[in-house]
C-alpha positions in Angstrom: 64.8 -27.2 55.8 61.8 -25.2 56.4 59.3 -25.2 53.3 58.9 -22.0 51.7 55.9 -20.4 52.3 54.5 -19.0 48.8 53.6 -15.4 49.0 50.3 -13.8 48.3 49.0 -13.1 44.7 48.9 -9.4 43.9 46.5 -7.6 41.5 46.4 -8.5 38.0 48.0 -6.5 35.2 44.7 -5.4 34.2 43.6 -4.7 38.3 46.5 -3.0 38.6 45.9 -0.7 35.9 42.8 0.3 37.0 44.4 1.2 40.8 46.7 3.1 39.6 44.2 5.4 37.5 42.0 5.5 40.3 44.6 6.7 42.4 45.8 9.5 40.4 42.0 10.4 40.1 41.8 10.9 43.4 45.2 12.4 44.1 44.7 15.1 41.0 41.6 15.5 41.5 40.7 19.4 40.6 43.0 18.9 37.9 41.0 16.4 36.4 37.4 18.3 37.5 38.5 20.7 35.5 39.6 18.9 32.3 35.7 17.1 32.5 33.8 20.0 32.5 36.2 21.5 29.9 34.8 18.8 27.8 31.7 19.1 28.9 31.6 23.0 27.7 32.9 21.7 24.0 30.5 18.8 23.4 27.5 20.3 24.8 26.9 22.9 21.8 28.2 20.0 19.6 25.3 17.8 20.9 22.7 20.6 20.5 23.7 21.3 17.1 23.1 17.4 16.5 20.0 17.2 18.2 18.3 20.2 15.8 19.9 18.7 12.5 18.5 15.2 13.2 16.1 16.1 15.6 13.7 19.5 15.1 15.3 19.9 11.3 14.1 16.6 10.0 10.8 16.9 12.1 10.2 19.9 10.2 10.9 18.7 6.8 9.1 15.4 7.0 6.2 17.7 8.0 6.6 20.1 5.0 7.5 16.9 2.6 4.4 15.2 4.1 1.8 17.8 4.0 -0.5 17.5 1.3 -1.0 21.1 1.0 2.9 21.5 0.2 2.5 18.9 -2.2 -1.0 20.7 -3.8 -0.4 22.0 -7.3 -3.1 24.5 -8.7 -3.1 26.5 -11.9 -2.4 30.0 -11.8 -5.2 30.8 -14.2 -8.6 29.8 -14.9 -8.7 27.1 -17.7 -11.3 24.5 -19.1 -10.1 20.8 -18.9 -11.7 18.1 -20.2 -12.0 14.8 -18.4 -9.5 13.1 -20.1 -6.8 15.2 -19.2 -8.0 14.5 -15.6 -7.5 10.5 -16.4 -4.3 11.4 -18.1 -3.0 13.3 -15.2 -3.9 10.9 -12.5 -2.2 7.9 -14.5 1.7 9.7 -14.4 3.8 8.4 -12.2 4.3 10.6 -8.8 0.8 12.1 -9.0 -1.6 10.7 -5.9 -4.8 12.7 -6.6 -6.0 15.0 -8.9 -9.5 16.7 -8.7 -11.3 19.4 -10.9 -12.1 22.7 -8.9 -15.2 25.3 -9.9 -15.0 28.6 -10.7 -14.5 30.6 -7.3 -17.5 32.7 -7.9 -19.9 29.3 -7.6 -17.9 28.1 -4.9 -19.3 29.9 -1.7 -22.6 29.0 0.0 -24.3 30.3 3.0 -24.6 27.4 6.0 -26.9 27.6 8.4 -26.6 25.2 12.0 -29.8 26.6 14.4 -29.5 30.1 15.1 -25.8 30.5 13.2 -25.1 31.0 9.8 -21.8 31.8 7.9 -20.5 31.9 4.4 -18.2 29.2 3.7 -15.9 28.1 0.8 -16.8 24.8 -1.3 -14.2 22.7 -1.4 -14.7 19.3 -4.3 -13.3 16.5 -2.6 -13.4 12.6 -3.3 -12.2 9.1 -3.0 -8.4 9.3 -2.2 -8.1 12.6 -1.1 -4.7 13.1 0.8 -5.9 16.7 2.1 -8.6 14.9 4.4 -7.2 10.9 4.7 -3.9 12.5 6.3 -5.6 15.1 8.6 -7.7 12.4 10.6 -10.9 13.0 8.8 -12.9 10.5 6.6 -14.5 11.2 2.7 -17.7 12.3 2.7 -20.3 10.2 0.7 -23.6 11.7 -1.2 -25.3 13.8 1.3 -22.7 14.4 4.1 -19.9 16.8 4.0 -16.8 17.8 6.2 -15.9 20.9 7.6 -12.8 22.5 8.7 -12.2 23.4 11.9 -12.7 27.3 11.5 -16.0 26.5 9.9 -17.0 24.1 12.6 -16.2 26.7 15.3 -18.1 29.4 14.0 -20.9 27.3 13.5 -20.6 25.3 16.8 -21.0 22.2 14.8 -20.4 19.2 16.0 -20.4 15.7 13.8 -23.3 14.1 13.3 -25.0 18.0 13.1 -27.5 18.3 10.1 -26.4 21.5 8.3 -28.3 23.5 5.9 -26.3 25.2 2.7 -28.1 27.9 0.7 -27.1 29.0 -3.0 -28.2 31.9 -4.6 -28.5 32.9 -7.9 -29.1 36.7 -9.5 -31.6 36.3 -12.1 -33.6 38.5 -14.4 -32.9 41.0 -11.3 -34.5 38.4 -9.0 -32.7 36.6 -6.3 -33.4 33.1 -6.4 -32.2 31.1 -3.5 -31.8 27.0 -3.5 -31.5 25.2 -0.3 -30.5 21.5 0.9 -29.3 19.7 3.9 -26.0 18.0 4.4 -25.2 15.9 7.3 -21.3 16.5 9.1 -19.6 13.5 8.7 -16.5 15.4 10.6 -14.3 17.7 11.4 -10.7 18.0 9.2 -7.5 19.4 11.5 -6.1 22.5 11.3 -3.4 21.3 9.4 -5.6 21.6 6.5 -7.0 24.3 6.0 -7.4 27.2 8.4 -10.1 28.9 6.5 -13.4 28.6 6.8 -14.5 25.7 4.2 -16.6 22.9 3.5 -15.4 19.9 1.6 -18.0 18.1 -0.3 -18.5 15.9 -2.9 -17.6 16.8 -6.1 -21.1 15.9 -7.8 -22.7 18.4 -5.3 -20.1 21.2 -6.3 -20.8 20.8 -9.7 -24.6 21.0 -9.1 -23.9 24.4 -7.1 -22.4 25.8 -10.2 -25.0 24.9 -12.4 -27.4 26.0 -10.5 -25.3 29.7 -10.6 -25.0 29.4 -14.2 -29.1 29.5 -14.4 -29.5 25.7 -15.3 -31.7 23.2 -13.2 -30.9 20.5 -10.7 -33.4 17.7 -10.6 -32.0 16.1 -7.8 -31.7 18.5 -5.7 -35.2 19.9 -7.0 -33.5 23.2 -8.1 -35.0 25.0 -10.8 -33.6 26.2 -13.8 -34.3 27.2 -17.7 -31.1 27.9 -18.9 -29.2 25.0 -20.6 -25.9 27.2 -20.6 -24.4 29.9 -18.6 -26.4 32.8 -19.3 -24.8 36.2 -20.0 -24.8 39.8 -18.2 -23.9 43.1 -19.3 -23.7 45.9 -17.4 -23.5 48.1 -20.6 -23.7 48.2 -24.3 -21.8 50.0 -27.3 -23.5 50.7 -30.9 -21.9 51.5 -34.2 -23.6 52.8 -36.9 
């Protein structure tokens, strides 16, 4: 007897599975062109709608959740506070910085850089401050300031420029101007402000309104008389 010749191993179960699809690939081929960019059309849109809720959507709102001028609060009004409710406020949970503002009438100067000169908005600012830390821009100490970068480019300042800001006050009909120099300690991104302003520290904002209020300013060697805000009137009635 001859010995029985064993014969060759076909594909696998799992090889021959994937012949077979192959083949009718190939074999149906338009049929199944067709059915792929079908759904391609359907999941495209799907993807685009995805890629705007957790792509351009949550950008967005991490910006506007993260900006610290969304998260600014100011009063409506004009109020007096005293300094404990400052250290009151600043202790409750959630809050990261509070700050006392001036009265916006004692809260423009005119800067002068060389031959340019502008009127710009005084802004207090100190340790801590969100609006400058998160914008790329450092705290200014005593006798620098920062400015924005409206202010800087009508000024063509650059940092390390020494600027020089001028208050005036209306007194006894005489105008009584008060200088001093402040050196730029940089420039805060637009996502701060886009006004024209110039953060400083809060110690030489309050000496600019005291100085508008008629009082003195030894260390800045502003004069001054008054030891209160002294009052005008444009008018005057009588009854008798």
């Amino acid at each position: 007897m001859k010995p029985a010749v064993p014969e060759p191993a076909g594909p696998g179960p799992r090889g021959l599975v994937w012949s077979l699809a192959w083949a009718d690939l190939r074999h149906d081929w338009i049929l199944n062109l067709c059915l792929m960019l079908a759904l391609a059309a359907v999941t495209a849109p799907l993807l685009v709608l995805l890629g705007l809720k957790y792509g351009v959507i949550d950008t967005l709102r991490h910006r506007l959740t993260e900006d610290p001028r969304n998260r600014e609060i100011r009063p409506a009004t004009s109020a007096r506070y005293d300094r404990e409710w400052f250290e009151k406020t600043e202790a409750q949970a959630g809050v990261a910085f509070v700050i006392p503002v001036t009265r916006e009438i004692a809260a423009s100067v005119l800067v002068r850089l060389r031959e340019k000169s502008c009127p710009l908005d005084l802004v207090p600012t100190a340790a801590g401050d969100p609006l400058l830390r998160e914008n790329g821009s450092p705290v200014p100490p005593a006798g620098q300031c920062i400015l924005s970068t409206t202010a800087a480019r009508e000024l063509a300042a650059a940092v390390g420029d020494t600027v020089e800001i001028e208050v005036r006050r209306l007194r006894d009909g005489r105008l009584e101007p008060a200088r001093t120099q402040l050196e730029v300690a940089g420039i805060v991104s637009p996502r701060a402000t886009a006004l024209p302003e110039l953060f400083a520290p809060l110690d030489l904002v309050e000496d600019v309104e005291r100085y508008t209020d008629g009082q003195a300013v030894p260390a800045l060697n502003w004069p001054g008389t008054e030891p209160l805000a002294y009052p005008l009137y444009d008018g005057a009635r009588v009854e008798l």
